[in-house]
NUGU-797543 format. One line per field, with one value per residue (C-alpha): residue number from 1; residue in three letters; chain; x, y, z. Coordinates in Angstrom, 1 decimal, decimal comma, always signed. Last residue first. Layout:
<sites>
pos (NUM:...)
code (ala:...)
unit (A:...)
px (X:...)
py (Y:...)
pz (Z:...)
</sites>
This chain:
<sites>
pos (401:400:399:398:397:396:395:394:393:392:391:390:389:388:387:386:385:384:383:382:381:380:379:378:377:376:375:374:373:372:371:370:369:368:367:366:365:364:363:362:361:360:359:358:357:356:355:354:353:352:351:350:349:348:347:346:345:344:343:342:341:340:339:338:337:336:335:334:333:332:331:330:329:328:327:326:325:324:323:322:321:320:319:318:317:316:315:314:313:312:311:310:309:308:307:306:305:304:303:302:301:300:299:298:297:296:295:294:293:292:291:290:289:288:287:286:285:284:283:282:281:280:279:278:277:276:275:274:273:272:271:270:269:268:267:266:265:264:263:262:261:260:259:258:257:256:255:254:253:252:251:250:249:248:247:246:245:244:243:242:241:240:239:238:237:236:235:234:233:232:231:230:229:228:227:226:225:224:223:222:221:220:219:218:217:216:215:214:213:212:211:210:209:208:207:206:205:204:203:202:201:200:199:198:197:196:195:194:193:192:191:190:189:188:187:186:185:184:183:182:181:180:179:178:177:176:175:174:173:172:171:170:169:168:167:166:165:164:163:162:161:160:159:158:157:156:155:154:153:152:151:150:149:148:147:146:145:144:143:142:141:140:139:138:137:136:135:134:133:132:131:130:129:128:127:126:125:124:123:122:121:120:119:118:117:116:115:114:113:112:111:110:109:108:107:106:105:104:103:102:101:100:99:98:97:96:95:94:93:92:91:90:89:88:87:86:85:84:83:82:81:80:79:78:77:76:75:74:73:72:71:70:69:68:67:66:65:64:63:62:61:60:59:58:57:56:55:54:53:52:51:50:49:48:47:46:45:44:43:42:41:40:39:38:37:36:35:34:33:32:31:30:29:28:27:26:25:24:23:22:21:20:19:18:17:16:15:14:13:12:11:10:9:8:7:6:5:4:3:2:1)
code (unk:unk:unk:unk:unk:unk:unk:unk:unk:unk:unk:unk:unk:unk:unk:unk:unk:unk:unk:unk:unk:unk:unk:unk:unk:unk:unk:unk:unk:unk:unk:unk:unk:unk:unk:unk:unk:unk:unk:unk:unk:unk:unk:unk:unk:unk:unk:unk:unk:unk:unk:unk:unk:unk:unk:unk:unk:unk:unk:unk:unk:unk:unk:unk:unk:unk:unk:unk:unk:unk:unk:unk:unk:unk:unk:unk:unk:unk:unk:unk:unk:unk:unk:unk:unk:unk:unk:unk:unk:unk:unk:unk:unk:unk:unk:unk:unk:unk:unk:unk:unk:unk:unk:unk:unk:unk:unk:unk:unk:unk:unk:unk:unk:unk:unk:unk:unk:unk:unk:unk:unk:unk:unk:unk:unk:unk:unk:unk:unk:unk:unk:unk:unk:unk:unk:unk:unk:unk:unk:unk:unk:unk:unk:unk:unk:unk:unk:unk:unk:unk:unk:unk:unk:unk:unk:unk:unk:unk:unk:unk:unk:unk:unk:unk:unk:unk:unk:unk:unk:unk:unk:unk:unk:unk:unk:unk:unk:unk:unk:unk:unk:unk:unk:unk:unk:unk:unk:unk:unk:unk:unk:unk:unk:unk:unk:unk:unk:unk:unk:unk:unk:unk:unk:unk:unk:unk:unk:unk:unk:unk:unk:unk:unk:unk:unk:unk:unk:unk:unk:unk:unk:unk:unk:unk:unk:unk:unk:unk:unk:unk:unk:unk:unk:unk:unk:unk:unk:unk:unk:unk:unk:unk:unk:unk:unk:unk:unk:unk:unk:unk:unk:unk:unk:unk:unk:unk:unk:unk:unk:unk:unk:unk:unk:unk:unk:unk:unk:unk:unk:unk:unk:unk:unk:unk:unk:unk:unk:unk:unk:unk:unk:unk:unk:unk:unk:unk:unk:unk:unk:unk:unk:unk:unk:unk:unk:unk:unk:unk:unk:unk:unk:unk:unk:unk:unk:unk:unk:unk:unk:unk:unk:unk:unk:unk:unk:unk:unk:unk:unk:unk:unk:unk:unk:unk:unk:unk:unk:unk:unk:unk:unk:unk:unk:unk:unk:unk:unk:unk:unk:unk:unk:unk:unk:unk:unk:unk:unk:unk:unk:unk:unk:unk:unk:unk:unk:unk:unk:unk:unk:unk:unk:unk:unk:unk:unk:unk:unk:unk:unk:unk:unk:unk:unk:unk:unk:unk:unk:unk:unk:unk:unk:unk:unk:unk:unk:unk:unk:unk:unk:unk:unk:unk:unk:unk:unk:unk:unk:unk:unk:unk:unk)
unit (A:A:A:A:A:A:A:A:A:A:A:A:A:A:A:A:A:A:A:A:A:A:A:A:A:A:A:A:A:A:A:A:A:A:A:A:A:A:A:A:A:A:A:A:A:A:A:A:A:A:A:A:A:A:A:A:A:A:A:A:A:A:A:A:A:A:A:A:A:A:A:A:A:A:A:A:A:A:A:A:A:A:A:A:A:A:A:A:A:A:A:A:A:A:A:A:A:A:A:A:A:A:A:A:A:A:A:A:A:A:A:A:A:A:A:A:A:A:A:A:A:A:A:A:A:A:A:A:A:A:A:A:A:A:A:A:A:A:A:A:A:A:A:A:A:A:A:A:A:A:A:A:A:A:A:A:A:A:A:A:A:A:A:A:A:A:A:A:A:A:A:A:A:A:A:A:A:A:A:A:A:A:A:A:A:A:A:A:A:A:A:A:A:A:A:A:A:A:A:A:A:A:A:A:A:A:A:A:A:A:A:A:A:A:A:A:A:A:A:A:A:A:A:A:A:A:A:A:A:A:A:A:A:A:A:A:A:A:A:A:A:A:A:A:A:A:A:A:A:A:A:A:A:A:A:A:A:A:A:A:A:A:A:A:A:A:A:A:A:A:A:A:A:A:A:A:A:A:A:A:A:A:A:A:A:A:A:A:A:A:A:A:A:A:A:A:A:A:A:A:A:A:A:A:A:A:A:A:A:A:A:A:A:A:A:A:A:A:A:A:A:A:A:A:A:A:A:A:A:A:A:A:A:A:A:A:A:A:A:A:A:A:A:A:A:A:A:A:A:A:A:A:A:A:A:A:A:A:A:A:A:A:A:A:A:A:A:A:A:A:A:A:A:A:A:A:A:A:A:A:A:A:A:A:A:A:A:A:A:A:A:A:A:A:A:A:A:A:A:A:A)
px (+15,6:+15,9:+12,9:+15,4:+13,1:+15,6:+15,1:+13,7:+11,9:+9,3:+9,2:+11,3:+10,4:+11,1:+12,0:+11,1:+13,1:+14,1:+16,3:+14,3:+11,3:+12,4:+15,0:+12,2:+12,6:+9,8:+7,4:+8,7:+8,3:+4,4:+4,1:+5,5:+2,7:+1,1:-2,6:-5,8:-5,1:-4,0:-0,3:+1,2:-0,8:+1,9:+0,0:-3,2:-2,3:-2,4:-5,0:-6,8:-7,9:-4,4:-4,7:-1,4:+1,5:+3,8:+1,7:+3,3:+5,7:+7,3:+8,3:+6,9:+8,4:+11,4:+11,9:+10,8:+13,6:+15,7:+15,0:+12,2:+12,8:+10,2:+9,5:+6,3:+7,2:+5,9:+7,9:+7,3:+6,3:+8,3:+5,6:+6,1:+5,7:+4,5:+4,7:+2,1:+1,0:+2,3:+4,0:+0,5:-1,4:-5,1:-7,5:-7,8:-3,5:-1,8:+2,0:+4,0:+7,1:+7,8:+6,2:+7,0:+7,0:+6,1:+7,5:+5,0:+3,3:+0,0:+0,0:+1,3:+1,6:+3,1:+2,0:+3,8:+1,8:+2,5:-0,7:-4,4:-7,6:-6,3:-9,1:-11,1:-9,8:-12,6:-10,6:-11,6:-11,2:-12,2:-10,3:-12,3:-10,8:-7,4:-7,3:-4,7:-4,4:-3,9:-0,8:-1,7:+0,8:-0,7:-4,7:-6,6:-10,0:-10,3:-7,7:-8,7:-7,3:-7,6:-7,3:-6,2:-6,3:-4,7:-1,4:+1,0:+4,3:+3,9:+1,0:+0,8:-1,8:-1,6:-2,3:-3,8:-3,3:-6,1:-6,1:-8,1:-5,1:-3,2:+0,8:+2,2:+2,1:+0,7:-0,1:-0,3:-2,9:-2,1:-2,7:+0,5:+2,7:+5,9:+9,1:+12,3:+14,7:+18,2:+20,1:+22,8:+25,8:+26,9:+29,6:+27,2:+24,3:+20,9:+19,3:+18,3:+18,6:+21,3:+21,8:+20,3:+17,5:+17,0:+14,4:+14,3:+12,0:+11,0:+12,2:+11,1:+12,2:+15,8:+14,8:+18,3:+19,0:+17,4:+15,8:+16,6:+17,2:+15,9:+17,7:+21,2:+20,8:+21,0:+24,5:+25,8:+25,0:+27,4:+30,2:+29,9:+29,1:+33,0:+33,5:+29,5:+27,1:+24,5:+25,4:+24,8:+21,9:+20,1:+20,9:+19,2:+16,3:+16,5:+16,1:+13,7:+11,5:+10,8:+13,9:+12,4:+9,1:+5,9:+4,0:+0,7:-2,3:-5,7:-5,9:-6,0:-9,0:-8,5:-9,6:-8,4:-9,7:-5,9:-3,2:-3,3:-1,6:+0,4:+1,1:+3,9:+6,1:+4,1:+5,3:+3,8:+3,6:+0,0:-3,4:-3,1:-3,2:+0,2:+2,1:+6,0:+8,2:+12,5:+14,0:+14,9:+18,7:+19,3:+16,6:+17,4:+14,9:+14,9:+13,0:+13,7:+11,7:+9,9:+6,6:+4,8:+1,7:+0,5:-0,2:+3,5:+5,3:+4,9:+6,9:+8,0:+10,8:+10,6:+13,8:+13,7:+17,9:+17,7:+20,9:+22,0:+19,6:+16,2:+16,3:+15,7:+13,2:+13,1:+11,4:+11,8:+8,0:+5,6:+7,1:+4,9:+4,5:+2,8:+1,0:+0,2:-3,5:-4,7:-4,3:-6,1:-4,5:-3,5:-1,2:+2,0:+4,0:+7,8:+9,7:+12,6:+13,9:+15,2:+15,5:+13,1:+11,6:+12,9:+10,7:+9,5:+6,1:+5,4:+4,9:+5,9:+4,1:+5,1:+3,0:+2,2:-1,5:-3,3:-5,1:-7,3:-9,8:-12,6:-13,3:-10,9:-6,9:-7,4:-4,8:-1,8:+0,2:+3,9:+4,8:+7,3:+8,1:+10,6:+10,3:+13,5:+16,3:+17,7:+20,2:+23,3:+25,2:+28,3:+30,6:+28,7:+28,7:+32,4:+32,5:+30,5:+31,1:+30,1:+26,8:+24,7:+22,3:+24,9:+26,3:+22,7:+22,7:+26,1:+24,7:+21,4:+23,5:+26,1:+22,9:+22,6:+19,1)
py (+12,5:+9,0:+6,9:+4,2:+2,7:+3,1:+7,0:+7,2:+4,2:+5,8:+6,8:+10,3:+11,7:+14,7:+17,4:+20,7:+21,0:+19,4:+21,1:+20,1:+17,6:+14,2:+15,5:+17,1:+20,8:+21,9:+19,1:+20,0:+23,7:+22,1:+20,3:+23,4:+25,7:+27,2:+26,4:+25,5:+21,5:+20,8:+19,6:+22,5:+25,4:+27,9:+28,3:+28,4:+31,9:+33,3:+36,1:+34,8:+32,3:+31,0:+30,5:+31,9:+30,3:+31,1:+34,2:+37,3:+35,8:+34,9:+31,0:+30,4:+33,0:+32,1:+28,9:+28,9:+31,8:+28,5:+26,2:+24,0:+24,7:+25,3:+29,6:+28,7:+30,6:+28,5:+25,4:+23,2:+19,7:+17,1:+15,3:+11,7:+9,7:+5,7:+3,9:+0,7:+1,1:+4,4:+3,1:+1,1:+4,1:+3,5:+5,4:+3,1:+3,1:+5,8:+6,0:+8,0:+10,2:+12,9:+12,9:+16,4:+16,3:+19,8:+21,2:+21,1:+24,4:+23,8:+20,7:+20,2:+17,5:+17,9:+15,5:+14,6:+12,8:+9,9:+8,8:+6,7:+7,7:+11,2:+12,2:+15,4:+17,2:+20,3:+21,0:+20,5:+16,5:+15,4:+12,1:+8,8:+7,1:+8,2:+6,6:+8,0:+6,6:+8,0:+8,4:+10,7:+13,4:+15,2:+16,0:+13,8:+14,8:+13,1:+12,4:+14,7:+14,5:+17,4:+17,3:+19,6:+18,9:+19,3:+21,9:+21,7:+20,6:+17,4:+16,6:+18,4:+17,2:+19,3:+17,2:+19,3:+17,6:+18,7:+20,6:+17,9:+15,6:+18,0:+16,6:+14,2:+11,2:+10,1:+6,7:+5,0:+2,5:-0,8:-4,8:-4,3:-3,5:-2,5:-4,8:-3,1:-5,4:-6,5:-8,7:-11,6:-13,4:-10,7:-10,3:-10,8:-8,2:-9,9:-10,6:-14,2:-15,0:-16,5:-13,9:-15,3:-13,1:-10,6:-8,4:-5,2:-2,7:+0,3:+4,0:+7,6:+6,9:+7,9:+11,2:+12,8:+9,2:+9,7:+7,3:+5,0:+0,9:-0,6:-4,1:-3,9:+0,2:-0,3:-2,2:-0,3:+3,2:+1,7:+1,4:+4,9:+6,6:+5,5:+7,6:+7,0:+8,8:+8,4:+5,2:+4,1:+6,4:+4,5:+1,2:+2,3:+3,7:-0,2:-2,0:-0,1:+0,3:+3,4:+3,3:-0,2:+1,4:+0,0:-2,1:-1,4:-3,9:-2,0:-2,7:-6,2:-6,2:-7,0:-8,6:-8,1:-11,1:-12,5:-13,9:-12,5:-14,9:-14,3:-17,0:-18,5:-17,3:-18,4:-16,8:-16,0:-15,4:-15,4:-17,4:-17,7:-21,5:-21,4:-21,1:-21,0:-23,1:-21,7:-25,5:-28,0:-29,1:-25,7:-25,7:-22,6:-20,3:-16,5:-14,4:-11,5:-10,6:-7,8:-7,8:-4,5:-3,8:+0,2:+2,2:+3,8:+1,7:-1,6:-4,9:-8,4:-9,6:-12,9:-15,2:-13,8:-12,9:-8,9:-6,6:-9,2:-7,5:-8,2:-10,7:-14,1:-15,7:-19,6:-21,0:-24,5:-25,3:-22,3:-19,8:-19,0:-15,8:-13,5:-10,9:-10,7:-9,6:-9,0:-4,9:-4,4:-4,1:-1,5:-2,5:-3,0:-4,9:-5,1:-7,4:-8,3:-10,1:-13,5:-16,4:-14,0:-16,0:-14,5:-12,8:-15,1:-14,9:-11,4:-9,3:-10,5:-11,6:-12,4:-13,7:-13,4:-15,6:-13,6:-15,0:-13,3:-11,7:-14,6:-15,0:-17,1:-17,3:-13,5:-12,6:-10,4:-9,6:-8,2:-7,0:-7,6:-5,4:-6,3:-3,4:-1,7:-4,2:-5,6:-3,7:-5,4:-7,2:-8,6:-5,8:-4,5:-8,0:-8,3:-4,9:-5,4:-8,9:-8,7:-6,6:-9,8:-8,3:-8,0:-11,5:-12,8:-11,2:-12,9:-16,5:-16,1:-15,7:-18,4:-20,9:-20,5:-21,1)
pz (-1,1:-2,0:-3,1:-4,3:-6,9:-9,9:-9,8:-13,1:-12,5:-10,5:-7,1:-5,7:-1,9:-1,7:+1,6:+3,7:+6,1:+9,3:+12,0:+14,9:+14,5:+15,0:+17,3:+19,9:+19,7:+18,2:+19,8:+23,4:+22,9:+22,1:+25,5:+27,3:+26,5:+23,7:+24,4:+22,1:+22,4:+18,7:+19,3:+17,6:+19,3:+17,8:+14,3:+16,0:+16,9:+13,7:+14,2:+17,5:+20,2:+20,7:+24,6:+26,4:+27,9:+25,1:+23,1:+24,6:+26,1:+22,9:+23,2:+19,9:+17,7:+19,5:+18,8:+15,0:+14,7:+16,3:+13,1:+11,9:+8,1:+4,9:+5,5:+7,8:+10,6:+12,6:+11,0:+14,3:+13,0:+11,0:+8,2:+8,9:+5,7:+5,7:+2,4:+2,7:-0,7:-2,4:-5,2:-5,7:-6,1:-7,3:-9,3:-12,6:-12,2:-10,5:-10,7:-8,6:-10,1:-7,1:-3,9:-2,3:+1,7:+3,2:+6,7:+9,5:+11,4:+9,2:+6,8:+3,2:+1,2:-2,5:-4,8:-8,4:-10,5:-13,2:-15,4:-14,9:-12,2:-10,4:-8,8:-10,2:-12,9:-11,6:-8,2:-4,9:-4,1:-0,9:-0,2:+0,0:-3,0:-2,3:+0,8:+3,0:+6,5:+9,8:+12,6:+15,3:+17,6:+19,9:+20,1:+18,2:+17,0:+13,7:+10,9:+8,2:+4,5:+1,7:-2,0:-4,9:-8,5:-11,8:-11,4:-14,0:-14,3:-16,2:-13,7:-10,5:-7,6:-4,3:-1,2:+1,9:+5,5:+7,7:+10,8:+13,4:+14,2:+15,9:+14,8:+11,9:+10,8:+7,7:+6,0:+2,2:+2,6:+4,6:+4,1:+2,1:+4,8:+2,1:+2,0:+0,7:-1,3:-0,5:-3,1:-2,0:-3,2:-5,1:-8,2:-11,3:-11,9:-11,6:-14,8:-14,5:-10,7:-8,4:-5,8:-3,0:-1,9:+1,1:+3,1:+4,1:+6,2:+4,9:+5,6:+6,7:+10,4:+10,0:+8,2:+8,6:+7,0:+4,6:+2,4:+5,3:+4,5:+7,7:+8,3:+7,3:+7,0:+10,5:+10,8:+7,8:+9,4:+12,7:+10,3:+8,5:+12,4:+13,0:+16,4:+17,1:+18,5:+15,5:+15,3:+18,7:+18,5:+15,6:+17,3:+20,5:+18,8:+16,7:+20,2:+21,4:+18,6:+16,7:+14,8:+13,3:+11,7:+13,0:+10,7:+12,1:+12,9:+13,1:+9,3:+10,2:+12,4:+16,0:+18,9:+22,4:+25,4:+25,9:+24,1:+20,7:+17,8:+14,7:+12,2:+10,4:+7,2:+4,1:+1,2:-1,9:-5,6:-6,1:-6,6:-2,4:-2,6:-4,9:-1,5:-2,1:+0,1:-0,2:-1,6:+0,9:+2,6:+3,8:+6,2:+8,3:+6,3:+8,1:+10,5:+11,9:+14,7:+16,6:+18,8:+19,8:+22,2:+21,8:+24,7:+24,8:+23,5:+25,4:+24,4:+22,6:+21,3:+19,0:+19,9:+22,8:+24,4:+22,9:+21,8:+19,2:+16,4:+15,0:+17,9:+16,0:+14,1:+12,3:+9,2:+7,9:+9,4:+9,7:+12,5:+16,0:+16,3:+20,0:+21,1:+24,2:+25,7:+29,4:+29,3:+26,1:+22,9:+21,1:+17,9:+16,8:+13,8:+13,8:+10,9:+9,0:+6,6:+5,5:+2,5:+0,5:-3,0:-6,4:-9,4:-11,5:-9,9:-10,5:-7,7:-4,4:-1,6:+2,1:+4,2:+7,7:+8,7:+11,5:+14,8:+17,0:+14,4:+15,5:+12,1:+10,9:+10,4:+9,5:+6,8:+7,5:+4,3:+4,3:+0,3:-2,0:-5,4:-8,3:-10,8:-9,3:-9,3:-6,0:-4,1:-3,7:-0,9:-1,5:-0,6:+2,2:+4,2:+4,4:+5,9:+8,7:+9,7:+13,1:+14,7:+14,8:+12,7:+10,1:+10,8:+10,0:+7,0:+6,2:+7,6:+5,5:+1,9:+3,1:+2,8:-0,5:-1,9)
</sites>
């Protein structure tokens, strides 16, 4: 491994060495795929191996990346990482002093690191244990009376932390917004970056293997949670989320999701197994779908090109989509005609018990009020439209919109 490849990254996150860094940093080819894994340590659920797997053996070991997982815990419990031997963390940018930053949002407990191999004298470790091509990063700990199964254990995306809200704005804010979009993109590669929290974390590999296109010292790959089924956010957990199923065209199936009672905004996973499927095709078991997901008062996400294989979705593994909320008028844009039609007095302030009043009652709590103006106009929501998400090798893996 070359150790120049972990000093540029490291300048990236550093905030120096911007343009240096661009031109020798490519993105990896599509059919390589890695993957985060948490493993219980035992079974007391307090302690959880981090890996990192990739998908075919031959395919190159990460010398760095990057990382934020979150969950609730209760009041007396930390969470903590201690690195396996050779590896080291930093602040996922300069901005923090811990090594491994740690935090509250909201109710949720958060820690964020990069981490990256600082021996330079041995070869990247590879764990044949596992039966797979893996990486043994170190393990993460609770402090404190919580315990936790590993699907309650998210992979938070970066622009949701502290540290990388703050980066997003700086760049966002900035006189040279080009520069500032390298610094983020050098950690959370954004499909969109009107979308900034529709991305994946990256991770990085010296540029020395067979087939990898000669003038870079380093490749970037994306790194999907993949202890996690595809998720959703979105707003008023109890209206479903309807996916439509087109194949070559053609409609096959339709299926709806339902994420409880939450009122506000939820996260929840989609298992295509448990979906309820309405249509006579059934779920989708082998071939390439396009699915468009649609939910009341948000704009629509198309998936284009995803693979299923006996019934599962690998592209979709660990992909997280948040669904903007606040098209009322449901013509695919959260706009100011939105605004109004919600802030009429005849309906803002008022209970929607009839006709299309539930459109309005964005958070799910059976009154337009202040709290769902908020949702409208909140940045994640506000000028959005409807958008796509591509997969396949067609699009070389970018998943640009």
């Amino acid at each position: 491994m070359k150790r120049t490849g972990t000093l540029l990254l490291i300048s990236i996150l550093l905030l120096v060495l911007v343009k240096p860094v661009q031109a020798l940093t490519e993105r990896a080819p599509v059919e390589k795929r890695y993957v985060y894994q948490l493993v219980p340590v035992d079974n007391k659920h307090q302690q959880f191996h981090l890996y990192v797997d990739r998908s075919d053996v031959d395919d190159p070991a990460l010398h760095t990346g990057s990382i934020a997982l979150g969950a609730e815990l209760l009041p007396d419990t930390t969470m903590s990482f201690a690195p396996d031997t050779g590896w080291a963390t930093m602040p996922v940018t300069g901005g923090q002093t811990a090594s491994v930053e740690t935090g509250k949002l909201g109710t949720r407990s958060y820690l964020a690191f990069t981490w990256y191999w600082e021996d330079s004298t041995t070869d990247l470790p590879n764990d044949s244990d596992r039966g797979t091509a893996s990486q043994y990063l170190g393990i993460v700990s609770l402090g404190g009376s919580s315990v936790l199964e590993v699907a309650d254990i998210q992979l938070l995306p970066w622009p949701e932390t502290p540290e990388g809200s703050k980066q997003v704005s700086v760049w966002q804010s900035a006189t040279d917004p080009e520069a500032y979009l390298e610094i983020v993109q050098g950690i959370w590669r954004m499909t969109d970056t009107t979308q900034v929290n529709q991305g994946y974390y990256q991770g990085y590999y010296a540029a020395e293997h067979e087939g990898d296109t000669p003038g870079a010292d380093q490749y970037a790959v994306d790194i999907f949670p993949g202890w996690q089924h595809f998720m959703i956010g979105a707003y008023a957990g109890t209206r479903p989320v309807t996916l439509t199923f087109y194949k070559d065209g053609v409609k096959m199936t339709t299926a709806t999701a339902t994420f409880g009672t939450q009122i506000g905004h939820f996260r929840g996973q989609i298992d295509f197994a448990k979906l309820s499927y309405d249509d006579s095709a059934g779920r989708p078991v082998d071939g390439t779908y396009d699915i468009l997901l649609e939910k009341q008062s948000h704009v629509s996400c198309a998936l284009k090109d995803v693979t299923f294989t006996e019934g599962s979705c690998e592209d979709l593994r660990g992909v997280y989509i948040e669904l903007p909320c606040g098209d009322v008028d449901e013509d695919g844009e959260i706009r100011q005609t939105d605004r109004g039609l919600l802030t009429m007095p005849a309906r803002y302030g008022n209970t929607p018990l009839v006709g299309d009043g539930t459109l309005y009652d964005l958070d799910g709590d059976d009154c337009v009020d202040q709290m769902d103006l908020a949702i409208l106009i909140a940045p994640a929501n506000y000028g959005k439209m409807d958008f796509i998400m591509k997969f396949g090798a067609e699009t070389s893996g970018s998943n640009e919109v």
